[in-house]
C-alpha positions in Angstrom: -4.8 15.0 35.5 -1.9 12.8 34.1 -3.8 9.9 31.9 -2.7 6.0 32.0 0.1 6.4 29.7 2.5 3.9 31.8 3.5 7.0 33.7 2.6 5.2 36.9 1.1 1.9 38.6 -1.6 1.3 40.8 -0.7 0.4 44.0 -3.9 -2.3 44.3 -6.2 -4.2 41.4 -7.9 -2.1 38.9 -11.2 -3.9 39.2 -12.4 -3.0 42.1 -11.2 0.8 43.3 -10.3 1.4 46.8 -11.1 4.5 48.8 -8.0 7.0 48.5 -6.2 6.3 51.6 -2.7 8.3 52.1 -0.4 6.8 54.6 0.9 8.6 57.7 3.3 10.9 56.8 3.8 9.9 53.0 3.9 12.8 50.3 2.5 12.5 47.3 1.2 14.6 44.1 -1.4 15.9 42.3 -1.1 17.0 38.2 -4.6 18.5 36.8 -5.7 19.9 33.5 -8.5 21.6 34.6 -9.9 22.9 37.8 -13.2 20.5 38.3 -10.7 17.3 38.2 -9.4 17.9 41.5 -12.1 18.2 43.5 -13.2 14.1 43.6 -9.9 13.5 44.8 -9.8 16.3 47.1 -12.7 15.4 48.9 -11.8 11.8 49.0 -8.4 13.1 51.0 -10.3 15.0 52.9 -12.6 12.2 54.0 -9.4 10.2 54.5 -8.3 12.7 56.7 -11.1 12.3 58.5 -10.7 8.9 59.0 -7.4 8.8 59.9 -8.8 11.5 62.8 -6.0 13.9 61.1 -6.0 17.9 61.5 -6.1 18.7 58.0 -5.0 22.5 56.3 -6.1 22.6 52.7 -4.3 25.4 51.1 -6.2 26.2 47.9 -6.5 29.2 45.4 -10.1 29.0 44.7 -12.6 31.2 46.6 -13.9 29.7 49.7 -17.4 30.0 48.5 -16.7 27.6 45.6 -14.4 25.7 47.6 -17.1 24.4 50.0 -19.7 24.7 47.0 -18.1 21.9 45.3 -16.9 19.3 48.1 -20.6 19.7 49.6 -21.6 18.7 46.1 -19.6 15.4 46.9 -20.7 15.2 50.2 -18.6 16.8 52.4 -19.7 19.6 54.5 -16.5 21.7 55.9 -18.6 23.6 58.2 -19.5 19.9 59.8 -15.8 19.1 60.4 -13.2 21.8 62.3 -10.5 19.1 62.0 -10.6 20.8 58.0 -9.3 24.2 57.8 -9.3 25.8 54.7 -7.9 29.1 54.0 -6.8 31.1 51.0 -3.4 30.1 49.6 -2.4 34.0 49.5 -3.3 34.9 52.6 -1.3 32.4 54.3 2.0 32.5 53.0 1.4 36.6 52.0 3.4 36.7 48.8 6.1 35.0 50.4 7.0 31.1 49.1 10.1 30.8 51.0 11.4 27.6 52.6 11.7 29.0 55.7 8.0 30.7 55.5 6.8 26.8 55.0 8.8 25.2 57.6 7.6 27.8 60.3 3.7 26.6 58.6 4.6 23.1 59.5 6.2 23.2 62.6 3.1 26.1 64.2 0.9 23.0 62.5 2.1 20.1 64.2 1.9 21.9 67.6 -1.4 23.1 67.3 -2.8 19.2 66.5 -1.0 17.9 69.1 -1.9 20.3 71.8 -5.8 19.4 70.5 -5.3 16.0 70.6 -5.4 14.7 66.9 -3.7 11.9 65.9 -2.0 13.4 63.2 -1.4 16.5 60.4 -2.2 16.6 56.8 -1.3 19.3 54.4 -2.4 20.1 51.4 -1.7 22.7 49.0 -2.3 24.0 45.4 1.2 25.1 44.5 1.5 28.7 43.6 2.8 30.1 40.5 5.4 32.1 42.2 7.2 28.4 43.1 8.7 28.7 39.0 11.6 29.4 39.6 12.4 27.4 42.6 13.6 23.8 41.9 12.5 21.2 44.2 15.8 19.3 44.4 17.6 21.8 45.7 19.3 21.9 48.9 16.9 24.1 51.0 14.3 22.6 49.5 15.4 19.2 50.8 16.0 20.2 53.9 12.4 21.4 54.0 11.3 17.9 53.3 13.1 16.4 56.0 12.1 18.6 58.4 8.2 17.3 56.7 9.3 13.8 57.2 10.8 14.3 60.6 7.9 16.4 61.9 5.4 13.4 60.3 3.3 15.4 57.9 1.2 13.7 55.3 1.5 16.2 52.7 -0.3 16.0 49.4 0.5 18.8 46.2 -1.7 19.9 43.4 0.1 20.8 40.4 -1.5 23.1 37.3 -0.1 21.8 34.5 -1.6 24.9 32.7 0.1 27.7 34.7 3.4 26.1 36.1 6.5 26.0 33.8 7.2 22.5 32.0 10.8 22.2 33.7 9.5 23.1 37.0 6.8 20.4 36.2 9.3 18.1 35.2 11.4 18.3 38.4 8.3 18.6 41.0 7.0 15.0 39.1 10.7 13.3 39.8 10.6 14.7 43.2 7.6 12.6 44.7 7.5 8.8 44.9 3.8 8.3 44.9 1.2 10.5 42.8 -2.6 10.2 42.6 -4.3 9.4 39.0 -8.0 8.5 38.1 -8.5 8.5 42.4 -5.8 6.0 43.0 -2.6 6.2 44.7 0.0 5.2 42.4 3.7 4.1 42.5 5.8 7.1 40.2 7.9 5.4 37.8 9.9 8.9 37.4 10.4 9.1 40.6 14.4 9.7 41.3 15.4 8.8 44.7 17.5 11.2 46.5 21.3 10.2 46.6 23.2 9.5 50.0 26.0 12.1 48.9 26.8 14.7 46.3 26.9 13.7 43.0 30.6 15.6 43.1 31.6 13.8 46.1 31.1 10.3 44.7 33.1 10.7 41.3 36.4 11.8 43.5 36.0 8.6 45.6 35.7 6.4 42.2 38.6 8.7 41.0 41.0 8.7 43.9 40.2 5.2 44.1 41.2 4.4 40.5 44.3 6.5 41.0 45.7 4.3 44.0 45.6 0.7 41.8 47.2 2.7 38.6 51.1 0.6 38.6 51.7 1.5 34.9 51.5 4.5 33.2 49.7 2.9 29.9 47.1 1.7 32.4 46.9 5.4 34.2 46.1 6.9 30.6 43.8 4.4 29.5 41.5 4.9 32.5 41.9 8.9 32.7 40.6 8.6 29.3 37.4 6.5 30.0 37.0 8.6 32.9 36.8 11.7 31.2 33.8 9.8 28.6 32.0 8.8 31.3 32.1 12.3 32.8 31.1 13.5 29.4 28.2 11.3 28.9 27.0 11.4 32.3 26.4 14.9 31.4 24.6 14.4 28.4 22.7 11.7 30.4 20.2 14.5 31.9 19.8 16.4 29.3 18.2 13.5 27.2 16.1 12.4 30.3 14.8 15.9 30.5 14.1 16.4 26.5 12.4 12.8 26.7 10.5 13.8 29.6 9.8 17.1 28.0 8.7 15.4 24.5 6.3 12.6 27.0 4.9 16.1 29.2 3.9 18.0 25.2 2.1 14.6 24.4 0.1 14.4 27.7 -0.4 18.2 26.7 -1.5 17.6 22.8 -3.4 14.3 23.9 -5.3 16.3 26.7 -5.8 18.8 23.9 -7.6 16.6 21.6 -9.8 15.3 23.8 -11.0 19.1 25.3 -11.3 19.6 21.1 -13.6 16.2 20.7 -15.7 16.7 23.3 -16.3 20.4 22.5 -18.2 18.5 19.3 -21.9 18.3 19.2 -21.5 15.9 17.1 -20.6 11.6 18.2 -16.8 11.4 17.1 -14.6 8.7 17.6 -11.1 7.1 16.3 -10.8 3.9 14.9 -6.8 2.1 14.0 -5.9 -0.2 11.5 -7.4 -3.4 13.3 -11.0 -1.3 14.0 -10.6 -0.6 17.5 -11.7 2.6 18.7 -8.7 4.6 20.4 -10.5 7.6 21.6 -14.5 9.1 21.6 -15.9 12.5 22.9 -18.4 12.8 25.2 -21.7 12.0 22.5 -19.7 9.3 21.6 -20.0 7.9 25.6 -23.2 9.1 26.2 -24.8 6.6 23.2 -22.6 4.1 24.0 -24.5 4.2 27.9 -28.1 4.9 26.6 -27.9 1.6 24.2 -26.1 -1.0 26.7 -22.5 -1.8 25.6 -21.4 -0.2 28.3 -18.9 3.4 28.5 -15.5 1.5 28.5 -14.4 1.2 24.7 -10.8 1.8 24.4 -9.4 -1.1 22.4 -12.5 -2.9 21.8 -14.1 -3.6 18.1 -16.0 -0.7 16.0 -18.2 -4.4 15.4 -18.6 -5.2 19.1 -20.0 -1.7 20.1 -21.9 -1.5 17.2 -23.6 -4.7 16.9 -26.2 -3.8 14.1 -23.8 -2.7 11.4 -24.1 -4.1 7.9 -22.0 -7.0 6.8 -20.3 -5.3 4.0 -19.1 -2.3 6.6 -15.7 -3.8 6.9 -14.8 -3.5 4.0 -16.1 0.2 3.8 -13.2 1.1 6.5 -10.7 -1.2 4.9 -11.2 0.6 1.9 -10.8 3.8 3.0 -7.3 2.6 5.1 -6.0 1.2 1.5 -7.5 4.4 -0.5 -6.8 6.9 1.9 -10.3 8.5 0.3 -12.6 10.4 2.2 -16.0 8.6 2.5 -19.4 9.5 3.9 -21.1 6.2 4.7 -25.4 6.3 4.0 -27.0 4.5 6.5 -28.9 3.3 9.2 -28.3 3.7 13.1 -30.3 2.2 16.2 -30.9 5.0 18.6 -32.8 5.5 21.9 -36.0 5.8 20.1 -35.3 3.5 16.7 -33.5 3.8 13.8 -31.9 6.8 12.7 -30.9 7.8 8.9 -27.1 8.8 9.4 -24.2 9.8 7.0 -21.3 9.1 8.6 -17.6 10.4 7.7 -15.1 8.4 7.4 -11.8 10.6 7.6 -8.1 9.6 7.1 -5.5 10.1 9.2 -2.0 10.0 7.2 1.4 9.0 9.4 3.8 9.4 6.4 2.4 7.6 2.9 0.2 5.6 5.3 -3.2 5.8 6.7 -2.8 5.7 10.1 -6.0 5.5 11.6 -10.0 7.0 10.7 -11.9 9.3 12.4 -15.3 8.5 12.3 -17.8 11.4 12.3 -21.9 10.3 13.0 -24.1 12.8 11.4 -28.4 12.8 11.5 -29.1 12.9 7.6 -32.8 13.3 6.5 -33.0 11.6 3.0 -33.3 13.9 0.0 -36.6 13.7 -2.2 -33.5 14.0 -5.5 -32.1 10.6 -3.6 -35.1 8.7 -3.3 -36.2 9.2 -6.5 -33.0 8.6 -8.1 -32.6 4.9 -6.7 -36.2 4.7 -7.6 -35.4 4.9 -11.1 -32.3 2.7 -11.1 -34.2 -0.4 -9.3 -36.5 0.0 -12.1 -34.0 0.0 -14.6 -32.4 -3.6 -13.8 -34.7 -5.7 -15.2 -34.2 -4.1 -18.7 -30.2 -4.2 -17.9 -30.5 -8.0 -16.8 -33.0 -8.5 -19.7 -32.5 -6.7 -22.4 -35.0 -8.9 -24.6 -37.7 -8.8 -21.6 -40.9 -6.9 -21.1 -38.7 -4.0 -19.6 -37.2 -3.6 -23.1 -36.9 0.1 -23.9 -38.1 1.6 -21.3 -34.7 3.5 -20.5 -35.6 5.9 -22.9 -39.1 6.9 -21.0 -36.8 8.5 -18.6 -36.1 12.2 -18.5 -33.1 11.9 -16.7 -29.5 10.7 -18.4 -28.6 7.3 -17.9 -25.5 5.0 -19.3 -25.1 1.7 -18.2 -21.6 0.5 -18.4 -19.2 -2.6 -17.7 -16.8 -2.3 -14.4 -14.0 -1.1 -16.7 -15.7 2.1 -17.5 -17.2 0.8 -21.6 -20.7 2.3 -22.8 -23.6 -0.4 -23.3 -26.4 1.8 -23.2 -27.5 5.2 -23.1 -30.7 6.5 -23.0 -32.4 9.3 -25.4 -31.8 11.9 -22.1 -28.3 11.8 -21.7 -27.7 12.0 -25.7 -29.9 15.2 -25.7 -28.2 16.6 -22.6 -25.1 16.0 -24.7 -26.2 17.5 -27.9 -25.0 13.8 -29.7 -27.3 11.2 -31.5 -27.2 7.5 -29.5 -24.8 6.2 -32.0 -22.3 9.0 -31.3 -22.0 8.7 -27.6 -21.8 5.4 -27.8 -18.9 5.8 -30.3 -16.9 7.2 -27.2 -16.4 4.1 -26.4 -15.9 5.2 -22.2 -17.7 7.8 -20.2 -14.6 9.9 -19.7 -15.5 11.9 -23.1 -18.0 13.3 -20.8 -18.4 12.7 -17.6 -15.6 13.4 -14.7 -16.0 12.1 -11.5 -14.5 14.6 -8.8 -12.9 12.4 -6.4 -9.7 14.2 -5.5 -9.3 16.9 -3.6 -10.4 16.1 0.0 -13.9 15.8 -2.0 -15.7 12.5 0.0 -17.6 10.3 -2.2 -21.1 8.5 -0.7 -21.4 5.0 -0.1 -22.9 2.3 1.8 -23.0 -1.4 2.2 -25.4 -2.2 -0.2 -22.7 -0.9 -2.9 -24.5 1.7 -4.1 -22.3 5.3 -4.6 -23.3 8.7 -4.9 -20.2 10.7 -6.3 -20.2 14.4 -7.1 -19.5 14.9 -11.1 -19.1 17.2 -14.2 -20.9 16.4 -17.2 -19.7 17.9 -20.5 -21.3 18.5 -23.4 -20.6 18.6 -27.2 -19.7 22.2 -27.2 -17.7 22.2 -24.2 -20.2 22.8 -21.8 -19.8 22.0 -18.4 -22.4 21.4 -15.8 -22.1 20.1 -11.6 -24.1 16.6 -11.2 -24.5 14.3 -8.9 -23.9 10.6 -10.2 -25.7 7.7 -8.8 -24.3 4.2 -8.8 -25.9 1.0 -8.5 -24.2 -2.8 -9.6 -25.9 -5.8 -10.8 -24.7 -9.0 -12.2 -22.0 -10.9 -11.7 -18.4 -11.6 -13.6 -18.5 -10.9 -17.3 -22.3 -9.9 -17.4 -21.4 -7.3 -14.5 -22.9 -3.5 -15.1 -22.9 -0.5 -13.6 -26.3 1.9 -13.8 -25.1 5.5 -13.4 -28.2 8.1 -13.3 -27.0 11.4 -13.6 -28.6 14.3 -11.7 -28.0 17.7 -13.3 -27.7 21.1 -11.2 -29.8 24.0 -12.5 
């Protein structure tokens, strides 16, 4: 069905929603995506129906089976009720969707109710494909909804939005002054009232009228000449509304799209914008958001306010990735039904020009790696002889079989251990003659490649190390800071691939 995009307003307050109630002999429509999104509202007409002590015919392209299948799923039992009669769409107009085949419907309708007594008729039907080509503000067409509104029908239309034609779509959706969304009867802002006379007939009245105060002939050319631009852009005037209407029906379409797509995903996704607010989630995404208590609305509200337990220094993580427009994967923790959970989760740019436009955030169970673990093992060991160089810790880098260099926050060698100079085929002196670790190490950052990070800034980035004959070997870098200002360092183990 049509989402709250503005397209219409509800006719009482969103907090609390009323029962779907149609007035007595109102019309009003139906748009759907998919099949199962009709039938809450369906029922609840029905039941209105009922209420209103209203002969209802539902004509519907479903089997019967699974028409009563489903509205006895939501409590309403058509075998309970004759006032309900529900046939096959096909078999009552045969093929034919002519105006006249629908009037003759309507007008054999009303008689039958009446002659049992009901206070009323209701009609509501699935609109066939084979209505294409008609348009609904033509003059039979009218007609036919007069005769509807003289007769008193309460009629109510369900639109495919997947089978029917865009422009047929387009015209049906200006046609009806009500439609239903989300269960609610709502007021159509497209709607476009039907005019007292012709079009045709109205510009000859302004024009004959325009002709009888012309004295002067300057004056009679001055207005013949804004007459014939305002003929020309009233005629242009439709065409925009339909290709703005057309371009607003495609982003219902794509935005309808994206959610199917998000929802199809195991995995809990959700999009995040520039003030991290979450814009839209799939299903997973919901479905944690109920089992830990904030509760399943979260359009607009903070990434921080649904996920109270996130680290301090997560903030910055997004804005980082906004400013950088880098791909991240975030190590972490997150609360779950039955505790804490290890989690990398992906942080994903969304570009609108040179700009990152929003994030979508990917959650991912991660079991941590015995090669991780062991490589932050080594580097919290390693900061006492980095803090203290002169300390009991003092040279105990060199114990370690895997490289290390220790570096300032512009990228200059202070240490290196005996492993990396082996791994490198250089004494200590000479790889610390390089001055930088880009004589032999590259980080690979571009390319869509993510780097690892989380809010206790430590990073794990995916790397080439090269050695002195050109060799080159995949690692995986480790990063941990210490220290503060001019005594700042950076401990980089370096995790070959064999």
């Amino acid at each position: 069905m049509i989402g709250s995009n503005g397209l219409c307003e509800a006719a009482s307050p969103a907090s609390s929603k009323p029962a779907l109630a149609m007035p007595p002999g109102e019309k009003a429509a139906l748009f759907y995506h998919r099949l199962d999104d009709v039938f809450d509202p369906l029922a609840d007409l029905l039941k209105d129906s009922i209420r209103q002590e209203e002969m209802c015919k539902l004509l519907f392209r479903s089997p019967p089976s699974l028409l009563r299948e489903k509205l006895r799923a939501r409590g309403l039992d058509l075998d309970s009720h004759p006032s309900i009669e529900a046939i096959p769409l096909e078999k009552t107009i045969q093929g034919n969707c002519s105006r006249s085949n629908f009037k003759e419907l309507m007008q054999s309708f009303v008689q039958k109710a009446k002659g049992m007594g009901y206070a009323g008729t209701r009609l509501i039907i699935n609109i066939p494909e084979e209505l294409n080509t008609h348009s609904p503000g033509e003059g039979a067409w009218l007609e036919l909804d007069d005769e509807r509104d003289e007769l008193g029908v309460t009629m109510v239309c369900l639109y495919d939005m997947t089978s029917l034609s865009p422009g047929f779509l387009l015209r049906s959706l200006a046609s009806y002054p009500n439609i239903i969304m989300d269960g609610v009867l709502c007021r159509n802002f497209y709607h476009i009232p039907r005019r007292a006379k012709p079009l045709e007939e109205s510009y000859r009245d302004l024009f004959e009228h325009l002709d009888n105060i012309k004295e002067e002939l300057d004056i009679r050319e001055k207005e013949r000449r804004e007459r014939s631009m305002l003929i020309d852009m009233n005629r242009e005037l439709p065409e925009e509304i339909v290709h703005r209407r057309m371009v607003e029906f495609a982003l219902l379409r794509a935005e309808n799209n994206l959610r199917t797509m998000l929802d199809a995903m195991p995995e809990m996704v959700f999009m995040i914008d520039r003030e991290l607010r979450v814009t839209i989630g799939n299903h997973t995404f919901v479905k944690y958001l109920k089992d830990m208590g904030p509760g399943t609305s979260y359009e607009g509200r903070s990434v921080f306010e649904l996920f109270p337990d996130l680290p301090n220094g997560a903030g910055k993580l997004f804005n980082e990735v906004f400013h950088f427009a880098q791909q991240s994967i975030i190590e972490g923790y997150l609360n779950g039904k039955f505790g804490p959970l290890a989690v990398e989760t992906r942080l994903v740019p969304v570009m609108m020009g040179d700009e990152v436009d929003s994030i979508v955030v990917i959650v991912l169970p991660k079991g941590a790696t015995v090669q991780d673990a062991e490589s932050w093992r080594n580097i919290d060991a390693l900061k006492n002889e980095v803090l203290d160089p002169a300390g009991p810790a003092a040279g105990s880098m060199d114990s370690y079989p895997i490289p290390i260099v220790v570096t300032d926050q512009d990228g200059a060698i202070h240490q290196v251990n005996m492993a990396l100079c082996y791994e490198l085929g250089c004494t200590k002196q000479e790889v610390l003659a390089m001055g930088r670790t880009t004589g032999f190490l590259e980080f690979q950052m571009g390319e869509g490649k993510p780097r690892r990070i989380n809010a206790d800034g430590r990073i794990s980035i995916p790397s080439i190390i090269i050695g002195k004959g050109g060799s080159r070997n995949e690692a995986i870098c480790y990063l941990a800071f210490i220290g503060k200002g001019k005594d700042a360092r950076v401990i980089t183990t370096i995790n070959i691939k064999r």
